[in-house]
C-alpha positions as CSV (number, residue, x, y, z in Angstrom):
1,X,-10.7,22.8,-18.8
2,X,-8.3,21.3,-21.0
3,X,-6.7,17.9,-20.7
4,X,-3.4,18.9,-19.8
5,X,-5.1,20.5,-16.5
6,X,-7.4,17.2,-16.0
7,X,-4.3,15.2,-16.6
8,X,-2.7,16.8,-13.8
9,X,-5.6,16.6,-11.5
10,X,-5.7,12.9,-11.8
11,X,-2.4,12.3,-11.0
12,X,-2.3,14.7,-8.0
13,X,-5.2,12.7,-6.9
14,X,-3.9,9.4,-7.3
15,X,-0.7,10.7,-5.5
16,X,-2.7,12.1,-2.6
17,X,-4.6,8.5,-2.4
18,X,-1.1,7.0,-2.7
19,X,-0.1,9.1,0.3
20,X,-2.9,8.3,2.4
21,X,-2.8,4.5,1.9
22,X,0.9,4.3,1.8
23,X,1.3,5.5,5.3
24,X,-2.0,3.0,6.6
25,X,0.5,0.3,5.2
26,X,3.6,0.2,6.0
27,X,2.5,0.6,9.7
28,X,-0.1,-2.2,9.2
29,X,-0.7,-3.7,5.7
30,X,3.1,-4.4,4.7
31,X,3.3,-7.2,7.5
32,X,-0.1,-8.6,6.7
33,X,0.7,-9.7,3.3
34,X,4.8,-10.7,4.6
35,X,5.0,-11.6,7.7
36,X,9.0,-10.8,7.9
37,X,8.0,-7.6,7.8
38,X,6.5,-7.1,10.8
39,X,10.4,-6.9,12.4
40,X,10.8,-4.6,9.5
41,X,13.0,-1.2,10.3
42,X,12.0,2.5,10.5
43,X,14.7,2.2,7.4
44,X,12.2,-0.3,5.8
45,X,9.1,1.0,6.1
46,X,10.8,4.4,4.6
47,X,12.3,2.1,1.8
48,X,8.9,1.1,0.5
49,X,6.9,4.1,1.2
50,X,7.7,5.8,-2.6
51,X,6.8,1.8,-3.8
52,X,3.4,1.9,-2.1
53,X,2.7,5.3,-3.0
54,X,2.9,4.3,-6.9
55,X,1.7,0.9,-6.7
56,X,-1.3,1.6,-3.6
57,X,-3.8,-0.1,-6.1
58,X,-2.6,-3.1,-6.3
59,X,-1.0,-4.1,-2.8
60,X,-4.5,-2.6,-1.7
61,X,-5.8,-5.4,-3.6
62,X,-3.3,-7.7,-1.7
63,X,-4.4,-6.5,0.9
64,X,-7.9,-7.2,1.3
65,X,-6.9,-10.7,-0.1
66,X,-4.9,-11.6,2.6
67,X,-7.9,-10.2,4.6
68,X,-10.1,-12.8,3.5
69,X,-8.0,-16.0,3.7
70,X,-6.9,-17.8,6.6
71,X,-4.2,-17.2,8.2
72,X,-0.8,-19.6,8.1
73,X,-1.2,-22.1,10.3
74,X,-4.4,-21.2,11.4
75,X,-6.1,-23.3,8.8
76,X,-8.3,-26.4,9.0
């Protein structure tokens, strides 16, 4: 295979795992990490779709940070 071909692969890959966690987060994830989106439109959560399809790695990682804090306000 040449690299052209395993170029192409990897980015149809990453775009499919894009895809997948894109949609998991702008129903869920967005409004974890900003809590003003939760009142977010159908119009918002279409506005960042493309965003969190490019950049799923790192508001993955965003993500599972605000996972692992406390919430606001619910802190000692």
């Amino acid at each position: 295979m040449n690299v052209a071909a395993d170029i192409v692969v990897a980015l149809g890959a990453y775009a499919a795992l894009g895809v997948v966690f894109a949609l998991a987060f702008v129903t869920r994830g967005a409004q974890r990490i900003d809590p003003a989106a939760h009142t977010g439109t159908p119009g918002f959560r279409a506005a960042i779709f493309p965003g969190a399809v490019a950049l799923w790695p790192l508001l993955l990682r965003r993500w599972w940070a605000c996972g692992r804090e406390p919430a606001h306000g619910r802190d000692a």
